[in-house]
LOVEX-230055 format. One record per residue (C-alpha): residue in one letter; residue number from 1; x, y, z. Coordinates in steps of 0.5 Angstrom, whole numbers. Example, Ala and Ser with C-alpha at 12.3 -4.5 7.8 and 13.67 -1.06 7.14 Angstrom:
<pts>
<pt><residuo>A</residuo><num>1</num><u>25</u><v>-9</v><w>16</w></pt>
<pt><residuo>S</residuo><num>2</num><u>27</u><v>-2</v><w>14</w></pt>
</pts>
This chain:
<pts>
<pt><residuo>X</residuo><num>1</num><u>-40</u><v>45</v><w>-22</w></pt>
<pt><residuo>X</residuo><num>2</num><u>-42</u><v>46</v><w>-15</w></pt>
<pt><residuo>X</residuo><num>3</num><u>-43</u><v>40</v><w>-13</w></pt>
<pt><residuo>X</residuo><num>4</num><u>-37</u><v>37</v><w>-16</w></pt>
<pt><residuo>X</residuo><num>5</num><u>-33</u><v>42</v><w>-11</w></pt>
<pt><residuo>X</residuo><num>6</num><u>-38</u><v>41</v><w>-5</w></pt>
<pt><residuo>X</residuo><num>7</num><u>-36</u><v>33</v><w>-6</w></pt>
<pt><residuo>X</residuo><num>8</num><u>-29</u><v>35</v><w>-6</w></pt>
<pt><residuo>X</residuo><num>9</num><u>-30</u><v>40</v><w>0</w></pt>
<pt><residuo>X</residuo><num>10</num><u>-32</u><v>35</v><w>4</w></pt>
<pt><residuo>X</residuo><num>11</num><u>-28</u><v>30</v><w>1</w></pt>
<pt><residuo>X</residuo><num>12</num><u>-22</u><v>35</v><w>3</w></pt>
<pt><residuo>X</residuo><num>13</num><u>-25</u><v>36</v><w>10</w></pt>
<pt><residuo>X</residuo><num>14</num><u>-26</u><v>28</v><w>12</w></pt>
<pt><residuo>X</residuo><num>15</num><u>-18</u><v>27</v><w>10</w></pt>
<pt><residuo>X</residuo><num>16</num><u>-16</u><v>33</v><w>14</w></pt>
<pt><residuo>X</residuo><num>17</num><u>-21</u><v>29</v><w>20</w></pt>
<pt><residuo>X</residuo><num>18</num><u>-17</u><v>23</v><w>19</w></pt>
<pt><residuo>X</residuo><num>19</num><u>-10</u><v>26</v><w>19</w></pt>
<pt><residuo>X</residuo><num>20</num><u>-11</u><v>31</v><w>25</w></pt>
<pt><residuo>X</residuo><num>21</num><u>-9</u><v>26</v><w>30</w></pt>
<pt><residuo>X</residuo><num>22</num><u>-3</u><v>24</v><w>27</w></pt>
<pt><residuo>X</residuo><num>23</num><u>-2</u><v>31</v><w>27</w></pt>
<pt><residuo>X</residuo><num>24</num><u>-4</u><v>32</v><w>34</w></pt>
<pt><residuo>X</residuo><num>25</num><u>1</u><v>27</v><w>37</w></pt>
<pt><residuo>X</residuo><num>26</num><u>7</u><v>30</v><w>32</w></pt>
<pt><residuo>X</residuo><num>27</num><u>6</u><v>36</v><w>35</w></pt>
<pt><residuo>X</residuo><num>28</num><u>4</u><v>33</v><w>42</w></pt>
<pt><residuo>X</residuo><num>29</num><u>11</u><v>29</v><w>42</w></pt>
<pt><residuo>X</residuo><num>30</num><u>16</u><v>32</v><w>37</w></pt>
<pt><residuo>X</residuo><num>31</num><u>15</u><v>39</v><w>36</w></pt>
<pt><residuo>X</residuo><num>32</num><u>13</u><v>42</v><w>42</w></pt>
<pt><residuo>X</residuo><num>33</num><u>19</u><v>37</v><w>46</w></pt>
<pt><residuo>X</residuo><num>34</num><u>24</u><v>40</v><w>40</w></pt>
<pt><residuo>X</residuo><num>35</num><u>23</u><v>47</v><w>41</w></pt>
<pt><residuo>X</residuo><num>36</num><u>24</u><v>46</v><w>49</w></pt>
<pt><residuo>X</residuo><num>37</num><u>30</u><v>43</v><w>46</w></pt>
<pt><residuo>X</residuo><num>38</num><u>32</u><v>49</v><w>42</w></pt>
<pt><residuo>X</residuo><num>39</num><u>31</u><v>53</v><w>49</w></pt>
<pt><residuo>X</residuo><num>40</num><u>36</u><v>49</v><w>53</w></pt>
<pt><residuo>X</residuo><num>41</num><u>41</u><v>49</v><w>48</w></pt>
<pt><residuo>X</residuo><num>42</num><u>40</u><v>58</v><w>50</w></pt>
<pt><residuo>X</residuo><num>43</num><u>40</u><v>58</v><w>56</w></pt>
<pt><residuo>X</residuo><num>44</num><u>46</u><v>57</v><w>61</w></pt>
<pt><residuo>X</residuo><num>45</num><u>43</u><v>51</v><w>66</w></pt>
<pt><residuo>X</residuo><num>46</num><u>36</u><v>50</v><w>67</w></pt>
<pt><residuo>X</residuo><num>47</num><u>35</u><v>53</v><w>74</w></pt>
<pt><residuo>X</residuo><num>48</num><u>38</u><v>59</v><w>73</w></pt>
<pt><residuo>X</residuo><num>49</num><u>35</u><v>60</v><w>66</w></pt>
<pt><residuo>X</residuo><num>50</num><u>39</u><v>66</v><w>64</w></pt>
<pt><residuo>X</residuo><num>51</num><u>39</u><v>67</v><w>55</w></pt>
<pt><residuo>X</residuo><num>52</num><u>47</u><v>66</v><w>54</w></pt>
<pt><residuo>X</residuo><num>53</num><u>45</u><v>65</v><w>45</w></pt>
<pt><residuo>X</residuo><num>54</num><u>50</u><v>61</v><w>42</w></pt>
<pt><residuo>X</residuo><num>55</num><u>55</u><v>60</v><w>47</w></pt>
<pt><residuo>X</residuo><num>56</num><u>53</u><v>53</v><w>48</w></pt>
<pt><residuo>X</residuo><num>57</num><u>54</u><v>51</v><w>41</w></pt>
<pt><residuo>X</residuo><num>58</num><u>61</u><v>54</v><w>41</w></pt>
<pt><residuo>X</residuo><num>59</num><u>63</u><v>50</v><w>47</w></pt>
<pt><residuo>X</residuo><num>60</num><u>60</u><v>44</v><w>44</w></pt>
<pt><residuo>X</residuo><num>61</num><u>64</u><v>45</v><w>37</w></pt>
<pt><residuo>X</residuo><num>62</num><u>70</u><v>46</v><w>41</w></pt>
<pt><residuo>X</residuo><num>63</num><u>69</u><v>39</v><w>46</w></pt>
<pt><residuo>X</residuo><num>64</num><u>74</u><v>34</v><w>44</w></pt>
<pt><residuo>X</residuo><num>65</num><u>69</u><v>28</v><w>45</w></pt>
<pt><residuo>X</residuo><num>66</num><u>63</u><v>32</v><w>41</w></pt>
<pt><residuo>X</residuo><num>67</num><u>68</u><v>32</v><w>34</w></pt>
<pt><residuo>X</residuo><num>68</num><u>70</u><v>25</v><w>36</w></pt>
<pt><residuo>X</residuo><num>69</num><u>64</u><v>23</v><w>36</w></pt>
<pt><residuo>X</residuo><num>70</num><u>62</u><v>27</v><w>29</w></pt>
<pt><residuo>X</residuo><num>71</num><u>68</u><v>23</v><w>26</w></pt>
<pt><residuo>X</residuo><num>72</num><u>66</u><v>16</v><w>27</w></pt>
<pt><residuo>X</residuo><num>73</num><u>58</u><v>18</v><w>25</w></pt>
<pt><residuo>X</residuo><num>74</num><u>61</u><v>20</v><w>18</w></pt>
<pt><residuo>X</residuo><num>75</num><u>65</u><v>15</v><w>17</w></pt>
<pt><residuo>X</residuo><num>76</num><u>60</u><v>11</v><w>19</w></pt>
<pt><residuo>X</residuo><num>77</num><u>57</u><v>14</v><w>13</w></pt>
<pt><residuo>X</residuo><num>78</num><u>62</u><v>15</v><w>8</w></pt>
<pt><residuo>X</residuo><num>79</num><u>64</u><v>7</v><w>9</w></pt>
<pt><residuo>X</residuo><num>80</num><u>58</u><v>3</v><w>11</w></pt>
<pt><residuo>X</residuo><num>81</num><u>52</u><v>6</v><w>7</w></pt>
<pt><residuo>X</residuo><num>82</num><u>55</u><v>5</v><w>0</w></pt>
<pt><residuo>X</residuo><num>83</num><u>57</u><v>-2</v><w>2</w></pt>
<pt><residuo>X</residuo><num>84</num><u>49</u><v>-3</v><w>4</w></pt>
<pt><residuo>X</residuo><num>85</num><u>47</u><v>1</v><w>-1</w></pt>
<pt><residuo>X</residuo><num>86</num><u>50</u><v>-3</v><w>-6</w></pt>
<pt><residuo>X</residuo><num>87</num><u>50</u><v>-10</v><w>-3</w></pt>
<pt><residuo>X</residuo><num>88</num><u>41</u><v>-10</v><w>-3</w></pt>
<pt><residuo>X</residuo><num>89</num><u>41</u><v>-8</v><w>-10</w></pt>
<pt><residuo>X</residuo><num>90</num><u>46</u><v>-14</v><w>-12</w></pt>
<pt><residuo>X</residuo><num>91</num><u>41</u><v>-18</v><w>-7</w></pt>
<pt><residuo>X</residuo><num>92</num><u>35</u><v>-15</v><w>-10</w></pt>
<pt><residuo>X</residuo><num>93</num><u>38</u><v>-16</v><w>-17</w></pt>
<pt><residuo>X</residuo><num>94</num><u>38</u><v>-24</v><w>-16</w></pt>
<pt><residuo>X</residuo><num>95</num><u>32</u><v>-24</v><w>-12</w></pt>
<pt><residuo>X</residuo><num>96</num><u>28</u><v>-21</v><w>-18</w></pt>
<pt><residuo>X</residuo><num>97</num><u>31</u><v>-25</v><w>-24</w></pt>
<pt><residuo>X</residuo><num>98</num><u>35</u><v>-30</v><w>-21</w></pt>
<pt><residuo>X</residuo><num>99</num><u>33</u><v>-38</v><w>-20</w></pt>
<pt><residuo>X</residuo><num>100</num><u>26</u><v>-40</v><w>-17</w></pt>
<pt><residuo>X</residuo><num>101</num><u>31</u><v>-43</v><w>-11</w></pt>
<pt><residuo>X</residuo><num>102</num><u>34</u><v>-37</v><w>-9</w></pt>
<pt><residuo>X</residuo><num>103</num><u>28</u><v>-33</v><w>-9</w></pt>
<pt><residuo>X</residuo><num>104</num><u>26</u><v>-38</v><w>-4</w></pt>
<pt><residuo>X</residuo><num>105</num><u>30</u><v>-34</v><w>0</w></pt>
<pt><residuo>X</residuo><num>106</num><u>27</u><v>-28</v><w>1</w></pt>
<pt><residuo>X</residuo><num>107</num><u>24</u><v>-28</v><w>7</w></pt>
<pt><residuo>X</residuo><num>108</num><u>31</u><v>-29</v><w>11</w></pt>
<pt><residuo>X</residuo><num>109</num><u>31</u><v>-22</v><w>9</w></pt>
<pt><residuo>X</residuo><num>110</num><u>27</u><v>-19</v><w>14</w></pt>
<pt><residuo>X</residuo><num>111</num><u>30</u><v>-23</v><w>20</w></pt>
<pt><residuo>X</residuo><num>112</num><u>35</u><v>-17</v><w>21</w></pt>
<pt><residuo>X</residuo><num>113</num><u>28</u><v>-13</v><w>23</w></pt>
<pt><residuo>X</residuo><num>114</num><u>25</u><v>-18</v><w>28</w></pt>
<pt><residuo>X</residuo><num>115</num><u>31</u><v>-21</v><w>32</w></pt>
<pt><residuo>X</residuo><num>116</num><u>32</u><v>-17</v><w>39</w></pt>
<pt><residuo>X</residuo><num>117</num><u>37</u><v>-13</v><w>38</w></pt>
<pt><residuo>X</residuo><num>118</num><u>40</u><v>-16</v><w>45</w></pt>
<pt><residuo>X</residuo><num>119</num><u>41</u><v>-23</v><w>42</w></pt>
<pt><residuo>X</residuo><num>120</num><u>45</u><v>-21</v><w>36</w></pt>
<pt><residuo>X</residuo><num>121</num><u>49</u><v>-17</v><w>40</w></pt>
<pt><residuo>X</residuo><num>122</num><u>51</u><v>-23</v><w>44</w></pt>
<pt><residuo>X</residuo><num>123</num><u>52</u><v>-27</v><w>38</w></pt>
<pt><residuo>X</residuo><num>124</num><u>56</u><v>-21</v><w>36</w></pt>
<pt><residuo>X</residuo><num>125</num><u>61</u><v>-22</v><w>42</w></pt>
<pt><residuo>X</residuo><num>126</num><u>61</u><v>-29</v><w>41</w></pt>
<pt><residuo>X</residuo><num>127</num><u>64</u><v>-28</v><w>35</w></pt>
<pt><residuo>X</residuo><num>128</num><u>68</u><v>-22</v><w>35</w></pt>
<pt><residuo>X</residuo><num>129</num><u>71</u><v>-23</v><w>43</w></pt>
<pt><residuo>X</residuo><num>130</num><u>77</u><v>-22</v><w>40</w></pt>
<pt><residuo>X</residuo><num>131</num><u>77</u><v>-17</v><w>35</w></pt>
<pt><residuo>X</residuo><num>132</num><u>78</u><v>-10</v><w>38</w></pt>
<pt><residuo>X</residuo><num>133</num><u>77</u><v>-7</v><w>31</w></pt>
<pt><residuo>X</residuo><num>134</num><u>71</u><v>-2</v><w>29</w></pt>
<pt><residuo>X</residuo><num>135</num><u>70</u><v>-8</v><w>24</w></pt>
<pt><residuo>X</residuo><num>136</num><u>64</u><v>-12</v><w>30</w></pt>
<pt><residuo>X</residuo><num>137</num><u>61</u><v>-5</v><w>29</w></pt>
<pt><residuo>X</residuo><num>138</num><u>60</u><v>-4</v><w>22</w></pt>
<pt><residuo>X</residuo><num>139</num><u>59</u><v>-11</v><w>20</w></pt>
<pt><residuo>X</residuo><num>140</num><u>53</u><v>-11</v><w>25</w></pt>
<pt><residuo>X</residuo><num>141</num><u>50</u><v>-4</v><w>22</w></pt>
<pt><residuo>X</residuo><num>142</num><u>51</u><v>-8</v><w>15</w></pt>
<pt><residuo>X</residuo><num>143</num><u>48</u><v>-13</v><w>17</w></pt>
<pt><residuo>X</residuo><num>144</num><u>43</u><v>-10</v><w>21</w></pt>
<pt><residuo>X</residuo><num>145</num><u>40</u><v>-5</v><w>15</w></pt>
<pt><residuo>X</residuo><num>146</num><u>41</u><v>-9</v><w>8</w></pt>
<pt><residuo>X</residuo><num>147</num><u>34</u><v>-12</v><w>10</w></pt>
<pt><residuo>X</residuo><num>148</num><u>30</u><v>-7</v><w>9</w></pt>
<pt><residuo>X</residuo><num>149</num><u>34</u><v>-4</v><w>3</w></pt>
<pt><residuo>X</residuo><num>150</num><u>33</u><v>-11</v><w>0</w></pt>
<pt><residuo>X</residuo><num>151</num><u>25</u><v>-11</v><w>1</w></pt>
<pt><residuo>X</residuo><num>152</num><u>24</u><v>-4</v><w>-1</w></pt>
<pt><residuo>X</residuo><num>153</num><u>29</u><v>-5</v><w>-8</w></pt>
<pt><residuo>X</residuo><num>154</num><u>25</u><v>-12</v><w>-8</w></pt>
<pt><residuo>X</residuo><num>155</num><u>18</u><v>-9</v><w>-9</w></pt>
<pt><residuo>X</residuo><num>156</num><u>21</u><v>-3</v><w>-14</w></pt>
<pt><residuo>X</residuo><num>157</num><u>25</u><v>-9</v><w>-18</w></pt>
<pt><residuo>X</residuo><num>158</num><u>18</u><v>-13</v><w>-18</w></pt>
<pt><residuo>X</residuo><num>159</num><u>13</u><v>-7</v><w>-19</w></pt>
<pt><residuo>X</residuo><num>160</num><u>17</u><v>-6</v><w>-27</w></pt>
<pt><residuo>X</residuo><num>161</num><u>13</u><v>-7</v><w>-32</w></pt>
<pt><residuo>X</residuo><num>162</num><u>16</u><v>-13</v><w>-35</w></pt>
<pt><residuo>X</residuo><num>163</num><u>12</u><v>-11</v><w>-43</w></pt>
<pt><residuo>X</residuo><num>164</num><u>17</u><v>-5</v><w>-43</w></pt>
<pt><residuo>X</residuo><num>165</num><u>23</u><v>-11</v><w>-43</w></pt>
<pt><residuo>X</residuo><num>166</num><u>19</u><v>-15</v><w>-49</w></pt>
<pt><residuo>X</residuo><num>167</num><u>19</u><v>-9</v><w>-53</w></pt>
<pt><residuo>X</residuo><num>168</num><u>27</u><v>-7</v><w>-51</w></pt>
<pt><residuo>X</residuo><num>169</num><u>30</u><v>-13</v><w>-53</w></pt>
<pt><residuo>X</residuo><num>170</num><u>25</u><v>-14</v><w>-60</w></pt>
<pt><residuo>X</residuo><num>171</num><u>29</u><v>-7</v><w>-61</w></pt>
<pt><residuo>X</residuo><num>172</num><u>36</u><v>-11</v><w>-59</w></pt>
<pt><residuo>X</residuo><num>173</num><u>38</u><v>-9</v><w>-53</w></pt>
<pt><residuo>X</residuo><num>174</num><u>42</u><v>-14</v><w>-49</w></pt>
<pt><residuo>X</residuo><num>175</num><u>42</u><v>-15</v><w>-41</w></pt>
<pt><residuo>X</residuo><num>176</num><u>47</u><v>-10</v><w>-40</w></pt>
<pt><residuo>X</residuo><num>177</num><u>43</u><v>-5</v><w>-44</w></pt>
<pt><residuo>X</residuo><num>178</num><u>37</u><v>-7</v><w>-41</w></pt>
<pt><residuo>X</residuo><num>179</num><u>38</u><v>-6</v><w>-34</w></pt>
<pt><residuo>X</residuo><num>180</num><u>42</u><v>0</v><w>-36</w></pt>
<pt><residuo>X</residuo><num>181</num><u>37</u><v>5</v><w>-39</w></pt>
<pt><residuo>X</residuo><num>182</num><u>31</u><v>1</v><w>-37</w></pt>
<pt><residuo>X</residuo><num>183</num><u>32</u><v>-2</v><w>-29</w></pt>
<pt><residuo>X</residuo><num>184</num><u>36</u><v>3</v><w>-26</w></pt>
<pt><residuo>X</residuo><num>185</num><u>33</u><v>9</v><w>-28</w></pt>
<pt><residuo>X</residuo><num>186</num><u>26</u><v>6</v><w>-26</w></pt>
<pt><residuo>X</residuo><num>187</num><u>29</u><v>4</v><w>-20</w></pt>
<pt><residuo>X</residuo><num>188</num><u>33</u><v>10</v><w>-18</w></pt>
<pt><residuo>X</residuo><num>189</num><u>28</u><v>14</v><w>-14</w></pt>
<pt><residuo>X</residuo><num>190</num><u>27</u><v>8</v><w>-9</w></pt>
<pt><residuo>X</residuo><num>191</num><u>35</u><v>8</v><w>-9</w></pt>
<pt><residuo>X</residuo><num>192</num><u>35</u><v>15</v><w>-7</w></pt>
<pt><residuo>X</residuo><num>193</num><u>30</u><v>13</v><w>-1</w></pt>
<pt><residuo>X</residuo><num>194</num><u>34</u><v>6</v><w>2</w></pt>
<pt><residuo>X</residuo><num>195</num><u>40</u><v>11</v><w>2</w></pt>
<pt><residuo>X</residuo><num>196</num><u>38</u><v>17</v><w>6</w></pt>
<pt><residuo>X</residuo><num>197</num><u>34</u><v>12</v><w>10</w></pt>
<pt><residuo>X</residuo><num>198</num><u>40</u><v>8</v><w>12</w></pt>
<pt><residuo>X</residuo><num>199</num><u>44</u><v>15</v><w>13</w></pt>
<pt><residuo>X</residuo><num>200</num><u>38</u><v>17</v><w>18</w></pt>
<pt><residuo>X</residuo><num>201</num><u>39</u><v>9</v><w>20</w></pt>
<pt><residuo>X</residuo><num>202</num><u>46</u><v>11</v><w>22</w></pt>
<pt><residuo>X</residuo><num>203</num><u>45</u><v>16</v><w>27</w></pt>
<pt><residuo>X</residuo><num>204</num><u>41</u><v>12</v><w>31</w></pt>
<pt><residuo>X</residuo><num>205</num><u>46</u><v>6</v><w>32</w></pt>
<pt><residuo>X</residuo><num>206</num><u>47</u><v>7</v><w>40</w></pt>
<pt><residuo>X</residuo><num>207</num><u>43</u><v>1</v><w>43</w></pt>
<pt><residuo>X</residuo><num>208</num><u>47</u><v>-5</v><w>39</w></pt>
<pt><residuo>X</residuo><num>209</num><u>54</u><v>-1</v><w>40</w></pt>
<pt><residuo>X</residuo><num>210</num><u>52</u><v>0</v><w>47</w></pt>
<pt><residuo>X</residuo><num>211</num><u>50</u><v>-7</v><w>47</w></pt>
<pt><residuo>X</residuo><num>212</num><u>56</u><v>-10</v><w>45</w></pt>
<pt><residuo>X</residuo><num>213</num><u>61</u><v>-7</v><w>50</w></pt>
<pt><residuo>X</residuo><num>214</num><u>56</u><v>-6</v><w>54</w></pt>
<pt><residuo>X</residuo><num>215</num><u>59</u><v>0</v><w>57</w></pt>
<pt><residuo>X</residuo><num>216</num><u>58</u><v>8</v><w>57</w></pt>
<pt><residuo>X</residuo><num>217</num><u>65</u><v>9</v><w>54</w></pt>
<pt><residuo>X</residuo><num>218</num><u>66</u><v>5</v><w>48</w></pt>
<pt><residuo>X</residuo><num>219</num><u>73</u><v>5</v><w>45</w></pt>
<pt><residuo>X</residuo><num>220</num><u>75</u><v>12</v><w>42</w></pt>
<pt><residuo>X</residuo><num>221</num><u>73</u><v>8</v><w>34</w></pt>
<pt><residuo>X</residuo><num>222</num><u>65</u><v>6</v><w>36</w></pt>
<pt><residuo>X</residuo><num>223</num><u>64</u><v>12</v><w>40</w></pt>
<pt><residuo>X</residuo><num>224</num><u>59</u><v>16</v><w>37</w></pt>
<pt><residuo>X</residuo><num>225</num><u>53</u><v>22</v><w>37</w></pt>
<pt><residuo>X</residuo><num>226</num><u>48</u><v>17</v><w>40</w></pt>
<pt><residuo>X</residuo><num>227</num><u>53</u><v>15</v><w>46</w></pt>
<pt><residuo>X</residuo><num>228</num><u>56</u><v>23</v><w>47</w></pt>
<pt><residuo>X</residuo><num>229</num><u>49</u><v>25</v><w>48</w></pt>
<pt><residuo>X</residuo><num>230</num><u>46</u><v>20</v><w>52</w></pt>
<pt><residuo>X</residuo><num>231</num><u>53</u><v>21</v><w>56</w></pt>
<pt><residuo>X</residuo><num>232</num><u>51</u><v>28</v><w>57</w></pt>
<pt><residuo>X</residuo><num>233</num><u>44</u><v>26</v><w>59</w></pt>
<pt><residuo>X</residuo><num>234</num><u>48</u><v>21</v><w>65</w></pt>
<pt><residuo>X</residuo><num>235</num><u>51</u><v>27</v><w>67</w></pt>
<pt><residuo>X</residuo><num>236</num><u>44</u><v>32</v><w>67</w></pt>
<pt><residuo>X</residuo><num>237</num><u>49</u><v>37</v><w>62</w></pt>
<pt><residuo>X</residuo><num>238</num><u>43</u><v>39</v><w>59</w></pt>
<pt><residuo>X</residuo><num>239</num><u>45</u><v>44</v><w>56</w></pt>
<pt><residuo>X</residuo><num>240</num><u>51</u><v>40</v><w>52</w></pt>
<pt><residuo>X</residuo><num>241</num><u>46</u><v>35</v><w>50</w></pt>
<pt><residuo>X</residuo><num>242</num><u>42</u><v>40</v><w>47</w></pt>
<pt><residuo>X</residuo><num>243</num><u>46</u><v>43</v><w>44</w></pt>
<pt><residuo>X</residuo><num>244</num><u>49</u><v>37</v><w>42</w></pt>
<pt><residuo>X</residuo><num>245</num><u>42</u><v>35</v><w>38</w></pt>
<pt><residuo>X</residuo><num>246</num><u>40</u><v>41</v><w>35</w></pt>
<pt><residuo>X</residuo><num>247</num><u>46</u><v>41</v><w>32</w></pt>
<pt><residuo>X</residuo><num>248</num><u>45</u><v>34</v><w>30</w></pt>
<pt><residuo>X</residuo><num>249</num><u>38</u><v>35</v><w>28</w></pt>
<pt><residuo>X</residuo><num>250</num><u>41</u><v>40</v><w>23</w></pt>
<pt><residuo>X</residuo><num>251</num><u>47</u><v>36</v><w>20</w></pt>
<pt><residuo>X</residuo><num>252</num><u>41</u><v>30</v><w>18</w></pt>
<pt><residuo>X</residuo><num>253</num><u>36</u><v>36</v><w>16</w></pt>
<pt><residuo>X</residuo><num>254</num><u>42</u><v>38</v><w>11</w></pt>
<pt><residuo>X</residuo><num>255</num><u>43</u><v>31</v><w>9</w></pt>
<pt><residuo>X</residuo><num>256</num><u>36</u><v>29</v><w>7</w></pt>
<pt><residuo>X</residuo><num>257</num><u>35</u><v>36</v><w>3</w></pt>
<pt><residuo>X</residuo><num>258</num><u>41</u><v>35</v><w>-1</w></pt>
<pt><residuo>X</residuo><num>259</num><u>39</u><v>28</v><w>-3</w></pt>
<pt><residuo>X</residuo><num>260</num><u>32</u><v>30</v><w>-4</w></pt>
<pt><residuo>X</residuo><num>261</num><u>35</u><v>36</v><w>-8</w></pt>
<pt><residuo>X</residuo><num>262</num><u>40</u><v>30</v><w>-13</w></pt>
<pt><residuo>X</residuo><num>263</num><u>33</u><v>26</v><w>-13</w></pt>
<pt><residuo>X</residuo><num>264</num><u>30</u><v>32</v><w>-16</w></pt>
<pt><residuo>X</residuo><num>265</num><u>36</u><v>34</v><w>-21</w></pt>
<pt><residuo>X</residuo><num>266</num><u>36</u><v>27</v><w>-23</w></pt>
<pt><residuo>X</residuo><num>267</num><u>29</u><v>26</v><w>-25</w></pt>
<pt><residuo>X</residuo><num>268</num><u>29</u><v>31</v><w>-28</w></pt>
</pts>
């Protein structure tokens, strides 16, 4: 019996080891760098440094660009993430049971992650030079996000073990009752993930948008956090922009607990 726990006391010793690092350059280059944000969010500039608490986010509140701004980003959400969502399960759906051809496909899918983004944003302007639209935006963001979900719902669709199908439809169940009760609850979970992985995605559409038009002051329908921050950091309203980020750190952390508390019921 003691041997068995020395074996798992330097087993549980030499993972530790081997996540330190990444936990160091977490903690390095990500929470030490958050907290000091949380500072600037509370004091009244970085010169004088006097605490003004919540001041900085009752003005960030009432700032007529940071609701814009907030507005278009959850549009983006509400309209954007269920279409992607729904356009990879249908693309993954074929890709796993469709004809042999199609499957060929696959690797077309993951082009959207390896083409510079400053290419797309050219070939969008060339093609939507006309349209004054939020539609060139949030064509890009689908367009741009689907191919990961499609990976990620490929390998879930892919990892079902096909006997379990075998011995539904020797009990009579048809393909509608197949993927009902076997393929989407066993995929659920990793649907789950590719939407709250596109919502995170979709907080950090800045560098195609900016690419686009090509300006700091985007029409009012493209302009979202990402650019009301990075104009703020143009600026040096530090203290706007850190107020800006934690609340938006915080808007995201909900998010994300909220889809993990549904995942959870879900299961359950």
């Amino acid at each position: 019996m003691k041997s068995i726990q020395k074996k798992c006391l330097k087993w549980n010793t030499k993972c530790a080891l081997c996540l330190l690092p990444s936990l160091l350059g977490t903690l390095a280059f990500f929470v030490a760098p958050f907290i000091r944000v949380i500072y600037y969010s509370l004091i009244d500039n970085q010169f004088r440094r006097n605490l003004v608490g919540f001041d900085n986010y009752i003005d960030t509140l009432a700032n007529e660009y940071f609701l814009l701004a907030l507005k278009n980003s959850l549009l983006l959400i509400v309209i954007c993430v269920p279409i992607v969502v729904i356009l990879a399960l249908a693309v993954s759906l074929v890709l796993s049971y469709g004809i042999r051809w199609v499957r060929k496909t696959r690797a077309a899918f993951v082009l959207p992650l390896v083409i510079p983004t400053a290419s797309i944003a050219l070939i969008w302007h060339s093609v939507f030079a006309s349209d004054t639209s939020v539609l060139p935006v949030y064509l890009l963001f689908i367009w741009k996000n689907t191919g990961i979900c499609v990976v990620l719902l490929t390998a879930a669709f892919t990892a079902i073990d096909h006997s379990i199908f075998e011995a539904a439809k020797l009990d009579g169940a048809g393909s509608f009752t197949l993927h009902k009760k076997i393929t989407v609850p066993m995929v659920m979970p990793t649907i789950f993930f590719v939407s709250l992985l596109t919502i995170v995605n979709s907080f950090k559409i800045f560098k195609e948008i900016y690419l686009y038009y090509g300006t700091n002051y985007p029409p009012d329908h493209s302009y979202t956090l990402q650019y009301y921050m990075n104009n703020n950091f143009l600026k040096l309203d530090y203290q706007s922009l850190a107020a800006s980020a934690v609340l938006t750190s915080v808007l995201i952390f909900g998010i994300v607990m909220a889809g993990m508390a549904l995942q959870r019921r879900y299961r359950q």
